[in-house]
N, C-alpha and C positions, 0 to 999 in steps of 0.2 A: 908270808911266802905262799901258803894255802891259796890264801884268796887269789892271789894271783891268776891262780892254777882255776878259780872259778869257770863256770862252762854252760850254757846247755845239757839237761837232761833230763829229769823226773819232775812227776809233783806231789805236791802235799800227801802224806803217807794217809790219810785222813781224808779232809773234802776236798784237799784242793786232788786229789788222786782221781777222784769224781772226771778231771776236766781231762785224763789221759781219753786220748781216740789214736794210737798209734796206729802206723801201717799195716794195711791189710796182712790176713796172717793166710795160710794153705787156704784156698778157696774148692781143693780139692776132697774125696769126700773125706771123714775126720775117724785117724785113729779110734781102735776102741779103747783107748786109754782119753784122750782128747772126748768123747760122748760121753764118757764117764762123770767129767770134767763138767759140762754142759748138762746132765739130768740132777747134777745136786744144787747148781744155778738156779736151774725149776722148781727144786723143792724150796729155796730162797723162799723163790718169788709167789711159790702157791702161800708161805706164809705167812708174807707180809700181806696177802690177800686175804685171805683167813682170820688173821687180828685184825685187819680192819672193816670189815664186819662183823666180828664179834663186837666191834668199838660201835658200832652202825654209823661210821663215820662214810661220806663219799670220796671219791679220788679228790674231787674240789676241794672238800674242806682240811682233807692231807696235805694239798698242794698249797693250801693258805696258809697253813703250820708251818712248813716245812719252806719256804719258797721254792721248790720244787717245782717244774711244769706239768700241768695233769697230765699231759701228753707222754711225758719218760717214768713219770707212777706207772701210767697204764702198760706200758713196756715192760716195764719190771715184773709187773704182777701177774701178765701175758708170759715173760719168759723171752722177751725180744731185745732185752737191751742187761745188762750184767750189771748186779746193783754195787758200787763201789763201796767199801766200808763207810766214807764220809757219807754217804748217802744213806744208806741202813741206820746211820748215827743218827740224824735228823729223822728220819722216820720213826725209831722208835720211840725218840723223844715227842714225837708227834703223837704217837699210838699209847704212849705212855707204861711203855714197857721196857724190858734191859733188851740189851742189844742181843744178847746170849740167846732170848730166845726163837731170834732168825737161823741161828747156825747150830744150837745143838741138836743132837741126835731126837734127843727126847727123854733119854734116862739120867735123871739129873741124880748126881753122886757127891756122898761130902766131901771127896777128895779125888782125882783123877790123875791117871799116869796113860802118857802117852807115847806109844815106840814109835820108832821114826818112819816104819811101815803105815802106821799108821794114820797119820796126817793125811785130813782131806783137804784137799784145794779147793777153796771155798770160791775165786774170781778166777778166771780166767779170758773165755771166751765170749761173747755176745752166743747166744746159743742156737740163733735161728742165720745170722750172716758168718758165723767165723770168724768175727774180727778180733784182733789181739786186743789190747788195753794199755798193754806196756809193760805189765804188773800180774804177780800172783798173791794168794794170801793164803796163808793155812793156820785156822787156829788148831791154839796148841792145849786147848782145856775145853771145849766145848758145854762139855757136862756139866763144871763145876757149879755146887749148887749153893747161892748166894753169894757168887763170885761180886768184885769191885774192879778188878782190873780185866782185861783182855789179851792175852798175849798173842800173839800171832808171829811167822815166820813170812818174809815177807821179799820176794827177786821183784826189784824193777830192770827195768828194760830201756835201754834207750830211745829217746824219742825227741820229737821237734815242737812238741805241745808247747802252745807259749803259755806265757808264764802269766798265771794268777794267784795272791796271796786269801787265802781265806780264815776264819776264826771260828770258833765252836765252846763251847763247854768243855770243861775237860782237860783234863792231862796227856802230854804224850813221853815216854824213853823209849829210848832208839841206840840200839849198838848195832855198830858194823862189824857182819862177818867177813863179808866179801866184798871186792869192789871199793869205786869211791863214791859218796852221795852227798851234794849239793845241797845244800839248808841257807834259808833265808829267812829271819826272822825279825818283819819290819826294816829296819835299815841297815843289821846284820846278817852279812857273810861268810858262808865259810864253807869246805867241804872238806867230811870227815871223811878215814880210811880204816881199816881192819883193826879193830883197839880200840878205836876211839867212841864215845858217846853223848849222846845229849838228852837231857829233859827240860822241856818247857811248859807254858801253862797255854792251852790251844785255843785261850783267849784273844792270844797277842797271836796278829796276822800271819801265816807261815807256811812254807813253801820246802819241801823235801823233795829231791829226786834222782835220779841215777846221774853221775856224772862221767864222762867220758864214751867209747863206745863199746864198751862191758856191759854186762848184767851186773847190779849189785844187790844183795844178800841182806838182810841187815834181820836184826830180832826188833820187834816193835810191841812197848806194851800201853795199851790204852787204859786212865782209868775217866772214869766214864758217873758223873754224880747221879747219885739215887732220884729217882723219878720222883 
């Protein structure tokens, strides 16, 4: 009966999330909550810049790792284009680091508690045009130190992105808080609603995204193999 209910709307929670370019979002100037949004973007991207010259690797040879275009590296790195989780994932597996250390603060701790104030939104905007993505992400451990999994709090947004199924390394579980979200996994169907959850192995080709025209919520935890 689900599948039925199948629809347009998200993508892969991961890389295929990489291929959201939703509708333009305020082109007017941006909240100081929304700049906030957009100056921890740049600190992203100053450092995946930063490890890859510590690596003294070039954008090219990131781009050979990674299949990546040197042209949306150098964006990222610039602060022009908003690095999607699935992207940051291949990159660090590129630069041969965890993913952690694109997004923590820098005080890495054995153990980490996080109030709900406290959540940074890690994606949002493009930082130089303003443009939505579809999608937010906020992790929810940043610090933890020798972490294996990722967790993250994770609204898409509806969108008309077509659809590409992509694969990776890695594990992914995913529950719904809110909302309904579409999952495709190779030649399964289906969309999940508030309760409901899935984990698969992000081997196997797959496609997650907002269904209907809601925001959906969901919790999302990566785990992600040691380098």
């Amino acid at each position: 009966m689900r599948n039925e209910k199948s629809a347009d709307a998200y993508k892969d929670f991961l890389e295929d999330i990489s291929q959201f370019s939703s509708e333009k979002a305020e082109e007017a100037a941006a909240a100081p909550e929304e700049a906030d949004q957009r100056s921890e973007l740049a600190s992203v991207g100053e450092r995946v810049h930063r490890v890859r010259e510590e690596k003294g690797l070039t954008i090219e040879d990131v781009a050979q790792r990674t299949g990546l275009g040197s042209e949306y590296l150098s964006q990222i790195e610039t602060d022009q284009a908003s690095p999607p989780l699935g992207a940051l994932i291949r990159i660090a597996k590129a630069l041969d680091m965890k993913l952690g250390r694109f997004i923590s603060t820098g005080e890495v701790k054995p153990f980490t508690v996080i109030r709900k104030h406290e959540r940074r939104v890690i994606s949002r905007f493009t930082s130089a045009q303003g443009d939505r993505y579809g999608y937010t992400y906020e992790s929810l451990a940043p610090d933890k130190k020798d972490r294996h999994m990722e967790p993250f709090m994770v609204t898409l947004s509806p969108s008309k992105a077509r659809k590409e199924l992509s694969a990776h390394a890695g594990q992914e579980f995913i529950y719904i808080l809110e909302g309904a979200m579409e999952v495709i996994l190779e030649d399964y169907t289906d969309v999940l609603y508030p309760g409901d959850s899935i984990y698969y192995d992000s081997t196997v080709p797959h496609l997650v995204r907002c269904h209907g025209d809601k925001e959906t919520v969901i919790l999302a935890v990566l785990y992600t193999e040691d380098q």
